[in-house]
Structure formats: structure tokens, C-alpha cells
FIDREN-169024 format. One record per residue (C-alpha): y, x, z; residue in three letters. Coordinates in steps of 0.25 Angstrom, whole numbers, plus 2048, in hexadecimal, padded with zeros to 3 digits. Each point is the difference from the previous one (the first is absolute). Example, Ala and Ser with C-alpha at 12.3 -4.5 7.8 and 13.67 -1.06 7.14 Angstrom:
2
7EE83181FALA/80E8067FESER/
% end
This chain:
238
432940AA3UNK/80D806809UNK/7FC80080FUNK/80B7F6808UNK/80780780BUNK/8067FB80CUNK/80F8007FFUNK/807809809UNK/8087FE80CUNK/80B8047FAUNK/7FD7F57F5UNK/7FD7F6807UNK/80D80080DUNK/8097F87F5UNK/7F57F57FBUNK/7FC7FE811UNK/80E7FF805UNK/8017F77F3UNK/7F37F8802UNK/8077F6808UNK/80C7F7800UNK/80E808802UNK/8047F8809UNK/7F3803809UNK/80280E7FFUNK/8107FE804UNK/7FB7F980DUNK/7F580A803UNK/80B80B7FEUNK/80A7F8809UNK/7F47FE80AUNK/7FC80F801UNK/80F805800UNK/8027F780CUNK/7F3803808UNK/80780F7FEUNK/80D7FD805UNK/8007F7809UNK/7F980880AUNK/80A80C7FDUNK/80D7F6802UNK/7FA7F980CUNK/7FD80F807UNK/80E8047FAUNK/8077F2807UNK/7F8804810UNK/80480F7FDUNK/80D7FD7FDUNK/8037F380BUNK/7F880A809UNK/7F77F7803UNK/7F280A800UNK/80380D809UNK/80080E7FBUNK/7F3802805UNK/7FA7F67FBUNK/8048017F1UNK/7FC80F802UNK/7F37F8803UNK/7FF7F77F7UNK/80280D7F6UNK/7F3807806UNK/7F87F47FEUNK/8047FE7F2UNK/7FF80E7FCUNK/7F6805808UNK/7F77F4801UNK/8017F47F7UNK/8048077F2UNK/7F580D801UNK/7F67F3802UNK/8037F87F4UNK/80180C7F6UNK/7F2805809UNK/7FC7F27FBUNK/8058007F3UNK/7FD80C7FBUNK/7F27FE807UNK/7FF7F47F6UNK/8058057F3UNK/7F68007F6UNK/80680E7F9UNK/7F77FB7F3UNK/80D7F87FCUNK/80980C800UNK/8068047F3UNK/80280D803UNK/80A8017F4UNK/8097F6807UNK/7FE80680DUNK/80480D7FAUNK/80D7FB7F9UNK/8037FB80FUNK/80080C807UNK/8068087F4UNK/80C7F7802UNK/80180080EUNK/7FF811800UNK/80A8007F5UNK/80B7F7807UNK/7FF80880FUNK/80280C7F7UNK/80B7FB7F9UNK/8067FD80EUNK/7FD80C807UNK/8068097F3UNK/80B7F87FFUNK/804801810UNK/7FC8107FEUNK/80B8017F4UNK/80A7F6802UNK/8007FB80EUNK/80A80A80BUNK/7FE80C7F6UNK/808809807UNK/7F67FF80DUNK/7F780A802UNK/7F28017F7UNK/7F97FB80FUNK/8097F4800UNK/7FF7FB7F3UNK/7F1804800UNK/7FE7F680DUNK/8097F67FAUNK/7F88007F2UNK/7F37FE809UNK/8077F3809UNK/8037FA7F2UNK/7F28037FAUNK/7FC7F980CUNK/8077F4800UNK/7FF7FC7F3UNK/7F0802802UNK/7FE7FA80EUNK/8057F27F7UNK/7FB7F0806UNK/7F58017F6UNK/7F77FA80AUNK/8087F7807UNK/8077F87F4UNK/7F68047F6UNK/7F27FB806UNK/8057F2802UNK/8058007F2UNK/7F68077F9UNK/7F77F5808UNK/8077F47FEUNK/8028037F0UNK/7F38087FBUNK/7F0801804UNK/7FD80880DUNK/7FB80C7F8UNK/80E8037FCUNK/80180280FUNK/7F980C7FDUNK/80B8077F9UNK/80A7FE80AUNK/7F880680AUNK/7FB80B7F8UNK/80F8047FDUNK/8037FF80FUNK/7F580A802UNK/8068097F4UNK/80F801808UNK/7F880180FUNK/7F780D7FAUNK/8078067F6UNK/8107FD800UNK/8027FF80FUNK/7F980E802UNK/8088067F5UNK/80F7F9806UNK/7F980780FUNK/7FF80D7FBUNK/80C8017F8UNK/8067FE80FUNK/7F980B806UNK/8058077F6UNK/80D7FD801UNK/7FF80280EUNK/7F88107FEUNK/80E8027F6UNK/8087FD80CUNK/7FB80880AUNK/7F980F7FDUNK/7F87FD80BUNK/7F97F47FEUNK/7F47FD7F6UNK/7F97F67F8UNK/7F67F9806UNK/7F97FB7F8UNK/7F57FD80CUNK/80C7F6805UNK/8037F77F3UNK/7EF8027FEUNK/7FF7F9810UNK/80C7F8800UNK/7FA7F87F0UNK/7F2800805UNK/8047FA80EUNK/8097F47FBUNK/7F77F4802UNK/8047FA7F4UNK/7FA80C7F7UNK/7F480380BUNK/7FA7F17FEUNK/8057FD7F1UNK/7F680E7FFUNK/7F67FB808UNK/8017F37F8UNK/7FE8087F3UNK/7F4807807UNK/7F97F3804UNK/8017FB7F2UNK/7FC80D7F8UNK/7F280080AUNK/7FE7F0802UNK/8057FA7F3UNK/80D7F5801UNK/7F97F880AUNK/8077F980DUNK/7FD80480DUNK/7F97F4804UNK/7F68067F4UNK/7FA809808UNK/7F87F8808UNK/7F98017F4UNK/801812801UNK/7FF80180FUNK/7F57F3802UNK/8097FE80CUNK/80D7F67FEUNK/80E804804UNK/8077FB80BUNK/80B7F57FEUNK/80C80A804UNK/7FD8087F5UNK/7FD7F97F4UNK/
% end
């Protein structure tokens, strides 16, 4: 008889989002968008009545950039069981990705102030790539992708993060440098620099580090390795 095979993610994202009632999936989509925004509008509202200084929202910045995103994508990534992956859809992701920061970059490069200087034009196409990479994939996305699909879904979200941290964003850097080398006789690629500046980003060194922990212990939580290490972790950490 013919063997059944699993249905694919790809098959499947419309019969889940579809599985319940529409209303259930309008009020979990108004519920994600509003745990999104609302914590953008209020930070907008004490920025703009200038009630939180400066210093601190330069602060508050650090600990979120720094600190409390590399942790959740340490965990989640730390988590993923990469057994779900379809690497097919996965592909299609990043192909898409890649093929609209070119467009961008091509299109600021031919069209956009064409009678600067190559340099200029060069440095421009590489700002756009860059925008148009460095989207709120994480920040709308992850509470959508959570409120309307499984958590393994997650998993593509954060693998196409990855994809923009370690492959677009190096390529819109070097393009800069460049740009910057086309400017001035005197100055050269470093490549040392972009290779430093990817690596050093806490968001790429721990969503690495995340990938790491889970190619050598499997998708397990860090609480798990209590059951690794014999020795249980301390609270602060799990």
C-alpha cells in the first residue's frame, strides 16, 4: 500500500490558522497586535511628554538590545526542535528576503540621486538594503506567529532573523566599507571590522550560541540539564 506522509508545514499553516473559529483567530490576532503596540505607543506617549529622560531611554535601549532580546532568542533557539523544519519553506523564506533587499539596493543604486557619485549611490543602495532587512520581524511577528500558529512555527521566524543577522546584514556592512574604500584612495575594506562588529552584536553572538546548544544537547530547556550536568541550575538562570 502507499506509505502516508506527514503533511508539510506549508500544508498545513492554512488548515491550523482554520482549525478554529474565525472569530477566535480575529481576537487572538487583535490580542497579539495589541500586546505589540501598546508598549511602543506608551514608550512613544513618556518620549514625547518627556516623561523618561534621555538617559534613561538610552538605558532602557541597552537592556532591551543588549540584555532581554539575545536572551529569548538564546532560549528560543536553544529550544527549537530543528526536526520540524521544512527546509524547503525555510529556503523560499530567505530567497524572498534576499531577493527584495536586492531589489532595494539595485533600485537605490540606478534610480535614486543618479547623478551622485558611484560612492554615494553605492552607500545609499547599502542603507536601503539594510532597512528594508532589519524589519520588526521579531517584534510584531513572534506575538502573531504565537497567538495564531503552534510554537514550532516560531521556529521559522527566528531562523529567518538569523538568515538577515548572518548573511544580509554582513553583505549591506560591506557594501559600506566599500563605498566608503571608493570615496577615499586611502582607506581599505576591512573586512576584520564588518567580521568583528557581526560577531560582537549580542543579538547574533547568543542566537549562535543558542544554535550551538542545540546542535550538541538536542532542543532541550535549560532546566534540562540538570539532567546533562547532574547539578541543577540556579533560579536566576533558568
Amino acid at each position: 500500500g502507499r506509505q502516508c506522509r506527514a503533511p508539510s508545514a506549508r500544508k498545513t499553516v492554512y488548515a491550523l490558522a482554520m482549525s478554529t473559529g474565525s472569530s477566535d483567530v480575529v481576537l487572538n490576532l487583535m490580542s497579539a497586535l495589541g500586546t505589540a503596540f501598546t508598549p511602543i505607543v506608551i514608550g512613544y506617549s513618556f518620549s514625547r511628554a518627556r516623561l523618561v529622560s534621555s538617559e534613561g531611554v538610552a538605558g532602557m535601549g541597552k537592556l532591551v538590545g543588549m540584555v532581554a532580546l539575545p536572551a529569548i532568542l538564546f532560549r528560543s533557539m536553544a529550544t527549537l526542535d530543528l526536526g520540524e523544519i521544512d527546509a524547503a519553506l525555510l529556503a523560499s523564506i530567505a530567497f524572498g528576503k534576499g531577493t527584495v533587499c536586492a531589489f532595494a539596493a539595485l533600485t537605490a543604486f540606478f534610480f535614486v540621486n543618479r547623478e551622485s557619485s558611484s560612492d554615494k549611490r553605492l552607500q545609499k543602495a547599502a542603507m536601503y538594503s539594510l532597512f528594508v532587512a532589519n524589519s520588526n520581524d521579531l517584534a510584531i511577528g513572534l506575538p502573531v506567529i504565537q497567538a495564531l500558529y503552534p510554537e514550532k512555527f516560531v521556529g521559522f521566524l527566528l531562523l529567518a532573523a538569523s538568515f538577515t543577522l548572518l548573511v544580509l546584514n554582513p553583505i549591506g556592512l560591506t557594501m559600506l566599507e566599500i563605498s566608503k574604500s571608493k570615496a577615499d584612495p586611502n582607506a581599505r575594506v576591512s573586512f576584520s571590522k564588518i567580521f568583528q562588529s557581526v560577531l560582537t552584536n549580542p543579538v547574533v553572538a547568543l542566537t549562535v550560541a543558542g544554535l550551538i546548544f542545540n546542535l550538541c544537547f538536542g532542543h532541550r530547556t535549560l532546566t534540562d540539564l540538570k539532567a546533562i550536568t547532574g547539578n541543577p541550575l540556579p533560579r536566576s538562570v533558568r
